[in-house]
N, CA, C and O of each residue as an XYZ file, in Angstrom:
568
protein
N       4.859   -117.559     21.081
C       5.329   -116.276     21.602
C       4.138   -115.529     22.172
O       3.096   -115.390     21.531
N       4.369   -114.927     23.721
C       3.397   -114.264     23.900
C       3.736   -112.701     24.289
O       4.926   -112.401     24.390
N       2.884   -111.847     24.479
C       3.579   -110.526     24.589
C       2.577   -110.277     25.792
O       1.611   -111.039     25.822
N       2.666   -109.369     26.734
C       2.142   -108.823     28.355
C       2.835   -107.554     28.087
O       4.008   -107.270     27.842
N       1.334   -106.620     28.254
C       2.008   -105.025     28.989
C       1.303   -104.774     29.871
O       0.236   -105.314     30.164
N       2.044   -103.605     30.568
C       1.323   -103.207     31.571
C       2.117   -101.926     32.116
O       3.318   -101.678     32.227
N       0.859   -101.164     32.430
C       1.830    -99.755     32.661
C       1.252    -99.444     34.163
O       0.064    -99.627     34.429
N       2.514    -98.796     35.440
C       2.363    -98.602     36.380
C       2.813    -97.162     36.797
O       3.329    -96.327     36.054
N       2.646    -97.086     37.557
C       2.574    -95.744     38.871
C       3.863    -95.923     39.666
O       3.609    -96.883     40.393
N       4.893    -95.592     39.880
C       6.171    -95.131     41.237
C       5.496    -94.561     41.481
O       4.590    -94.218     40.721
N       5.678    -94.049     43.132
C       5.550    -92.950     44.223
C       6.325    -92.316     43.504
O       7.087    -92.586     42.576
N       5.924    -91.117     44.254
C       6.904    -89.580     44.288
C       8.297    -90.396     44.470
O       8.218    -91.623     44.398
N       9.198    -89.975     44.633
C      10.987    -89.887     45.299
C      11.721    -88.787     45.104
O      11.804    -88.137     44.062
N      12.114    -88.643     45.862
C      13.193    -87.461     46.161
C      14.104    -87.608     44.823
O      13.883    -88.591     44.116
N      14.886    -86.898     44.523
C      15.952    -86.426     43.822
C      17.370    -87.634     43.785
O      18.054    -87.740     44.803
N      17.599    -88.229     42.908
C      18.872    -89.536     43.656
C      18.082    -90.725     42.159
O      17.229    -90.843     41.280
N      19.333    -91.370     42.930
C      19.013    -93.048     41.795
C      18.628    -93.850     42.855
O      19.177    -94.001     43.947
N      17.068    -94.620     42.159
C      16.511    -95.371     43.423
C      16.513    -97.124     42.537
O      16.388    -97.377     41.339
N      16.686    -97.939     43.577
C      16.216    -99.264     43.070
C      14.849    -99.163     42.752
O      14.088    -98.292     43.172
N      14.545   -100.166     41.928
C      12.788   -100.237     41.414
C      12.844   -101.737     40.710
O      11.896   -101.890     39.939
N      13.420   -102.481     40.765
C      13.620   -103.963     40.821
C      12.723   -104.922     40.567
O      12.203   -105.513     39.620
N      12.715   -104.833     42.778
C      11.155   -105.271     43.399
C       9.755   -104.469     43.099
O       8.740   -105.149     43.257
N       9.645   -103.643     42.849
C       8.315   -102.776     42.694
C       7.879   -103.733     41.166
O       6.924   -104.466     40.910
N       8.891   -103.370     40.498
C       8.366   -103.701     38.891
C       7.893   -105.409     39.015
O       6.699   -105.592     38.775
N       8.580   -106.465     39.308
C       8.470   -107.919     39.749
C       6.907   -108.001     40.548
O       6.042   -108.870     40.447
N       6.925   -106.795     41.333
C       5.303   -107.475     42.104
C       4.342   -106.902     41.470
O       3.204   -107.331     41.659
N       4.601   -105.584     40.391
C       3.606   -105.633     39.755
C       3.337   -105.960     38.699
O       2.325   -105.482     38.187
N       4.154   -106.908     37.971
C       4.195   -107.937     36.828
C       4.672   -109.244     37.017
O       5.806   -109.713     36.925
N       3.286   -109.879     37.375
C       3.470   -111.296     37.705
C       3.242   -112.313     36.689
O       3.032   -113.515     36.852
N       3.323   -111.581     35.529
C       3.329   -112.430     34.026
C       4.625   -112.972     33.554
O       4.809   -113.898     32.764
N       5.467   -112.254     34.156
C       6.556   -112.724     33.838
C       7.158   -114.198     34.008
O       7.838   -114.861     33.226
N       6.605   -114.535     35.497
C       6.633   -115.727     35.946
C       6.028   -116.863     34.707
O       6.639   -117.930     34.639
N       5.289   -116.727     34.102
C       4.713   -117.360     32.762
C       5.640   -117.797     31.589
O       5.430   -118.826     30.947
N       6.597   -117.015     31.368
C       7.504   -116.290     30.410
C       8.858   -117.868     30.502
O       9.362   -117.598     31.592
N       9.360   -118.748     30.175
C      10.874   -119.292     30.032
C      11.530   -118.912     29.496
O      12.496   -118.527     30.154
N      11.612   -118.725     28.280
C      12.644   -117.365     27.776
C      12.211   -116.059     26.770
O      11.679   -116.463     25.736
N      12.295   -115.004     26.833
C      11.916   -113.772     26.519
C      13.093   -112.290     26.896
O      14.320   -112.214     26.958
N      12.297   -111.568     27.030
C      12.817   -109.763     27.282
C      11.689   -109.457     27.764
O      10.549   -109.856     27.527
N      12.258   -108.452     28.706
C      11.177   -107.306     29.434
C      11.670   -105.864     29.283
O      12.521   -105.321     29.988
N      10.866   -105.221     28.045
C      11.429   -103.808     27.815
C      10.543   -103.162     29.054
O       9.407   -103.455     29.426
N      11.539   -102.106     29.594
C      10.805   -101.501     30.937
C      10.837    -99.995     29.981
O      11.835    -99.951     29.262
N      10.199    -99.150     29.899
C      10.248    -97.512     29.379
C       9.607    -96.587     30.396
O       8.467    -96.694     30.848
N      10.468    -95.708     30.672
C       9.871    -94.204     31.450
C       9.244    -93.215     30.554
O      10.017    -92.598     29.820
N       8.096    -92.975     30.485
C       7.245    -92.349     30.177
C       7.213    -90.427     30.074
O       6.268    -89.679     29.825
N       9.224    -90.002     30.505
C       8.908    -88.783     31.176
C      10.266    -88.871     30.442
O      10.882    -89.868     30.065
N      10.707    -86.937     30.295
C      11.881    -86.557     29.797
C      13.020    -85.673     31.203
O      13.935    -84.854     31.106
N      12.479    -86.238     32.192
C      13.293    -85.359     33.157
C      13.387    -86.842     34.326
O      13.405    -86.752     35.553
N      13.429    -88.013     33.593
C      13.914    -89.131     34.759
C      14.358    -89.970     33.418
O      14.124    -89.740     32.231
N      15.149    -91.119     34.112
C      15.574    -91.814     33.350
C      15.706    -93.303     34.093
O      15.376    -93.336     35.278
N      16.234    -94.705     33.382
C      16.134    -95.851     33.499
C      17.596    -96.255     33.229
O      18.077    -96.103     32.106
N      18.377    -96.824     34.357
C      19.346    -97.216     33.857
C      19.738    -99.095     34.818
O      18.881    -99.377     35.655
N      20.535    -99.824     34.702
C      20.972   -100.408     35.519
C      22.456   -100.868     35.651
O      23.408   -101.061     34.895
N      22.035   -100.991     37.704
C      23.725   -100.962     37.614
C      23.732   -101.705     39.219
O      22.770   -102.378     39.589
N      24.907   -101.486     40.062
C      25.087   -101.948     41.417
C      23.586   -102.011     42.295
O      22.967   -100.956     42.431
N      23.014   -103.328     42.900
C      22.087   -103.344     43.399
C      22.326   -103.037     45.276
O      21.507   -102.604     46.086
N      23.860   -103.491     45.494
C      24.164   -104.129     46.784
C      24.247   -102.040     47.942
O      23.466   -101.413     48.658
N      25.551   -101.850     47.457
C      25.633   -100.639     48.216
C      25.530    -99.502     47.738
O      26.262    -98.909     46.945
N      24.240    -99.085     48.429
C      23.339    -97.673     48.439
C      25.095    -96.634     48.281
O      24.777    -95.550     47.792
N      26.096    -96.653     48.439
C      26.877    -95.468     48.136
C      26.852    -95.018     46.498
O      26.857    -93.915     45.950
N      26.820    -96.534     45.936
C      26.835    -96.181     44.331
C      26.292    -95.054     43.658
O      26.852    -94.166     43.015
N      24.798    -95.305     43.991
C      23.762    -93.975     44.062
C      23.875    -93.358     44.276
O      23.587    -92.452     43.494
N      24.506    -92.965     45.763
C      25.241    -91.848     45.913
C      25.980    -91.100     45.186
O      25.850    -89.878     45.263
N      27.021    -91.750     44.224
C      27.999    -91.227     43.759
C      27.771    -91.073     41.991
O      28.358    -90.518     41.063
N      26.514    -91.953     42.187
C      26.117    -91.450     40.793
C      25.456    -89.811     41.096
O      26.129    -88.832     40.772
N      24.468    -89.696     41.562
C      23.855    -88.333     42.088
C      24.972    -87.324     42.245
O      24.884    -86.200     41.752
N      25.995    -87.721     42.916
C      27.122    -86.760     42.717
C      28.090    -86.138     41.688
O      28.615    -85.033     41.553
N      28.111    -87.650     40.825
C      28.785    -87.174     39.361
C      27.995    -86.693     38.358
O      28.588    -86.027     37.509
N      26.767    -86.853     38.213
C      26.127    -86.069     37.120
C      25.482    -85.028     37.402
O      24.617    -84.539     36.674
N      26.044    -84.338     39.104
C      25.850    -83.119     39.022
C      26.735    -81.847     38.603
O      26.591    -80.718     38.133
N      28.167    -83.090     39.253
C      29.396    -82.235     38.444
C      29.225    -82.488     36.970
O      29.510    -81.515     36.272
N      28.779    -83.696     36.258
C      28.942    -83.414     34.762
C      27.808    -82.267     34.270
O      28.253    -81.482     33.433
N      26.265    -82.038     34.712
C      25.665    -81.197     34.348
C      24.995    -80.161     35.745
O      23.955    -80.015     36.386
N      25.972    -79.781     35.683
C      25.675    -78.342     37.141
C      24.533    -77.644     36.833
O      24.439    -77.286     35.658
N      23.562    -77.332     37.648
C      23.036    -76.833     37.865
C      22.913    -75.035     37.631
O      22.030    -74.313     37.168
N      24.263    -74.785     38.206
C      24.184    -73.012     38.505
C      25.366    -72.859     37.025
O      26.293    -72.053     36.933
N      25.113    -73.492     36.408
C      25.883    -72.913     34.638
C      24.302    -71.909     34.039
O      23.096    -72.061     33.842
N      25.453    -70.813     33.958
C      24.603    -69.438     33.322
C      24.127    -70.067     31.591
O      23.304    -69.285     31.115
N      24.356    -70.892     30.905
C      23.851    -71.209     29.729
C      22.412    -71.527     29.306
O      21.820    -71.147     28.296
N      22.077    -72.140     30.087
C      20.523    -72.917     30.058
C      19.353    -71.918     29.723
O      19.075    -71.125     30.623
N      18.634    -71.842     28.563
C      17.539    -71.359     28.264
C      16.157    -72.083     28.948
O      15.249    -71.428     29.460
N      16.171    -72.950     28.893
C      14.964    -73.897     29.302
C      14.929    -74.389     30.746
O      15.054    -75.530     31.191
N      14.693    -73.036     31.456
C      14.457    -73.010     33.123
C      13.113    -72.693     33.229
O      13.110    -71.974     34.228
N      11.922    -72.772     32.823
C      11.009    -72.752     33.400
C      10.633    -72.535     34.870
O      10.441    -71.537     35.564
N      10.595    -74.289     35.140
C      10.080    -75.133     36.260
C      11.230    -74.840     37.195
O      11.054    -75.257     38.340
N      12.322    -74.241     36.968
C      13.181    -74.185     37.550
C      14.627    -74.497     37.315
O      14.848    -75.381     36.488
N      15.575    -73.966     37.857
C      17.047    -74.586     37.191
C      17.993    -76.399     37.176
O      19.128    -76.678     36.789
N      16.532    -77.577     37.973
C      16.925    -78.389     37.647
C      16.041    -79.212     36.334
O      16.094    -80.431     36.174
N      14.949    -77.932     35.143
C      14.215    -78.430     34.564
C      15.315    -78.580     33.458
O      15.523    -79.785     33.315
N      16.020    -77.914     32.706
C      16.812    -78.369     31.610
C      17.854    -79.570     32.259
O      17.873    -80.637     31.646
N      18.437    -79.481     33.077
C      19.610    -80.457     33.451
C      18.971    -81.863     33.295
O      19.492    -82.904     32.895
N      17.808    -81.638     33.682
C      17.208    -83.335     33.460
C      16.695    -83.783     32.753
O      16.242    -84.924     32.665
N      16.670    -82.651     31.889
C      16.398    -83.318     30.644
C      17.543    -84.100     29.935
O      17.515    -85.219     29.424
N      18.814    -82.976     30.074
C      19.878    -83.806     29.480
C      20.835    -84.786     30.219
O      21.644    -85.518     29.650
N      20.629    -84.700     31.619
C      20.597    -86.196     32.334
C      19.362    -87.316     32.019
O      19.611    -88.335     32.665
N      18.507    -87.413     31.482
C      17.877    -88.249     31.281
C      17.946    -89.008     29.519
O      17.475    -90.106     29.221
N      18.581    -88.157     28.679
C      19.155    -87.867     27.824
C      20.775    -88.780     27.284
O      21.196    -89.433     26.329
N      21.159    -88.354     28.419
C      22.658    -89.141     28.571
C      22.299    -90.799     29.145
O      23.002    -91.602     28.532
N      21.652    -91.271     29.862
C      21.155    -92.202     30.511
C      20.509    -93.619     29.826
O      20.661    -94.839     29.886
N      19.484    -92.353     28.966
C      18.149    -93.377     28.577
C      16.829    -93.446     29.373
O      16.710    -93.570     30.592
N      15.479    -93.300     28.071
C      14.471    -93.683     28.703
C      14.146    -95.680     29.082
O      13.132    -96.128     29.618
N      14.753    -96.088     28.837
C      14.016    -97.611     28.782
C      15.892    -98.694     28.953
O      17.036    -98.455     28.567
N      15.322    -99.700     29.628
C      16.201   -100.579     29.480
C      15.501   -102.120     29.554
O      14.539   -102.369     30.281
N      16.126   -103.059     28.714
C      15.721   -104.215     27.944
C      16.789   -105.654     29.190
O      17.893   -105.820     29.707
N      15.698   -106.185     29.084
C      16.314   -107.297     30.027
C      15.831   -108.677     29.987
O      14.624   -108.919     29.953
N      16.863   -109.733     29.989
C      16.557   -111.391     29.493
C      15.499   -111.677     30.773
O      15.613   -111.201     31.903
N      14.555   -112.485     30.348
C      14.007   -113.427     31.199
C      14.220   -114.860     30.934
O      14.332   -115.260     29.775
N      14.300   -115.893     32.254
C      14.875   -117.155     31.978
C      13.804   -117.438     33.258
O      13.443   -116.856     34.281
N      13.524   -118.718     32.538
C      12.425   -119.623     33.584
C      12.058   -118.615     34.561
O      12.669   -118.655     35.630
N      11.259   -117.804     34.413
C      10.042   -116.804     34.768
C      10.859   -115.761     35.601
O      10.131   -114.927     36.140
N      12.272   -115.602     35.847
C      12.929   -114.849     36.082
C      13.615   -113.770     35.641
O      14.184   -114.040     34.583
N      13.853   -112.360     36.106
C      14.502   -111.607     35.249
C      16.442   -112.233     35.277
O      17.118   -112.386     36.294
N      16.815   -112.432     34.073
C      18.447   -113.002     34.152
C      19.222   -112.031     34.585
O      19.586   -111.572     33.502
N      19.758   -111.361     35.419
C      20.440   -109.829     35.957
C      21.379   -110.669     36.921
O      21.098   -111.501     37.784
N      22.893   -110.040     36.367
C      23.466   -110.949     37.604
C      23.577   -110.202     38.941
O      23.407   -109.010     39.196
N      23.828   -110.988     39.533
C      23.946   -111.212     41.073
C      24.435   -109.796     41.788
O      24.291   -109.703     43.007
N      24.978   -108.761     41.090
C      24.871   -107.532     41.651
C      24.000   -106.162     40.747
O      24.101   -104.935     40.749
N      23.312   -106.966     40.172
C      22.315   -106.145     39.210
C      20.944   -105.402     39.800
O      20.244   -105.979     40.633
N      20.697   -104.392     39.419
C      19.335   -104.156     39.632
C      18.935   -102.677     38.897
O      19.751   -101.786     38.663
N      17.583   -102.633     38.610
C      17.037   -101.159     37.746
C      17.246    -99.919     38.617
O      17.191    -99.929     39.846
N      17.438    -99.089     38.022
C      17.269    -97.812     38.847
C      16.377    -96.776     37.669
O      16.257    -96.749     36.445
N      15.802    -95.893     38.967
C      14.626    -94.772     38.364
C      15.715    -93.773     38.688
O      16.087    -93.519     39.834
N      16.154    -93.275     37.682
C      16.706    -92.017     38.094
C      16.156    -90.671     38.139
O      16.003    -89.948     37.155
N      15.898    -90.408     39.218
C      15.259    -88.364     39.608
C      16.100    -88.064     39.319
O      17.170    -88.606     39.598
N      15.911    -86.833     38.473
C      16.308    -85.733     38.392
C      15.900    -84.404     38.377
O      16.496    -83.390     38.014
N      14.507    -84.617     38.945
C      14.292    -83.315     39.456
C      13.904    -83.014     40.640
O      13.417    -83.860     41.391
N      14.005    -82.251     40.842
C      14.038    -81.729     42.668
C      12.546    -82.387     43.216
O      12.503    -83.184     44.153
N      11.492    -81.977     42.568
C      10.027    -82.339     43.076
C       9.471    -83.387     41.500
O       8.815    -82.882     40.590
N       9.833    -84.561     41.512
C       9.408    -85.146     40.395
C       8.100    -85.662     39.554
O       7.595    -85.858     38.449
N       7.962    -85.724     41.009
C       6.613    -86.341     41.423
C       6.377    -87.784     40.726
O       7.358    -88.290     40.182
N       5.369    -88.355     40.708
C       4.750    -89.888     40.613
C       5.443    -90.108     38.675
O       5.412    -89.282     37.762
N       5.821    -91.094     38.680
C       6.347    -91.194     37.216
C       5.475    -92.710     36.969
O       4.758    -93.326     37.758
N       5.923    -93.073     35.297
C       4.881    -93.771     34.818
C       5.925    -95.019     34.155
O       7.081    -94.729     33.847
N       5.555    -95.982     34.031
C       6.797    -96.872     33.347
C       5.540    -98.151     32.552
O       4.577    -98.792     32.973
N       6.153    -98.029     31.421
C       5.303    -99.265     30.702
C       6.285   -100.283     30.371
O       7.408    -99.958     29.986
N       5.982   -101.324     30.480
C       6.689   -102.534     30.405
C       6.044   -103.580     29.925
O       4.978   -103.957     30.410
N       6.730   -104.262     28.741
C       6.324   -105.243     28.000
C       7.188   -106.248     27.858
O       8.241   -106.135     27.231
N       6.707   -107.557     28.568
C       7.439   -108.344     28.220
C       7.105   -109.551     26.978
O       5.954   -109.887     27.257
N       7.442   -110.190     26.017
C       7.634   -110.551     25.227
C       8.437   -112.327     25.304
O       9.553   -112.441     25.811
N       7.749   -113.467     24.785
C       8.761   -114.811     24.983
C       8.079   -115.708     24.773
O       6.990   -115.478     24.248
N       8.470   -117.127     25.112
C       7.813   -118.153     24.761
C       7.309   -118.305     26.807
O       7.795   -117.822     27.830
N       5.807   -119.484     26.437
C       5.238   -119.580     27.606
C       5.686   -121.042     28.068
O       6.140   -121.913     27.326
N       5.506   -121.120     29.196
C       5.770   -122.811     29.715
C       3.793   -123.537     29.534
O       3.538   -124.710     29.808
């Protein structure tokens, strides 16, 4: 059994659910090493989150961004914890509802995700800026 971490840098991104798939794959090329194992991926931050789901059409995203604004609105008079602004509490508890980290099979140096699978970084805040993700993967080596 061997274990690989490694912690990276996203760009900035706008506000939305983005693929991060390919980013994570080219910058962990240990995996390729790996025949069978897990790759825990973790976000490092309480106002984004890690989830996966539809890789193929960009509307999904869309409509995720759209429903968890109707589930946690923005302009609700309740929120104590506006600081940074009125999307600083919402993302917290969108990131909250979501999850920081998601866990995934590797098979002969591949991540196993089927065929319409892929990670998403979810923003949730207006200006998020650069986020941090550590990832460890874990398995037997070839």
């Amino acid at each position: 059994m061997e274990i690989f971490q490694l912690e990276i840098s996203l760009a900035p991104r706008e506000r939305g659910f983005h693929l991060i798939t390919n980013e994570i794959l080219s910058e962990f090329s240990e995996l390729k090493q790996i025949k069978a194992g897990l790759l825990h991926v973790f976000i490092k931050h309480t106002s984004a989150s890690l989830t996966i789901n539809e890789n193929a059409d960009p509307m999904v995203r869309e409509d995720f961004e759209a429903h968890f604004n109707v589930l946690v609105p923005e302009d609700a008079n309740y929120f104590k914890h506006t600081f940074e602004g009125k999307d600083d509490m919402t993302s917290h508890i969108k990131s909250s509802i979501l999850g920081n980290s998601v866990t995934l099979p590797i098979t002969n140096g591949r991540l196993n995700l089927g065929i319409w699978q892929g990670i998403y970084l979810c923003e949730h805040r207006n200006n998020g800026g650069s986020r941090k993700l550590v990832l460890t993967a874990t398995g037997s080596v070839y």
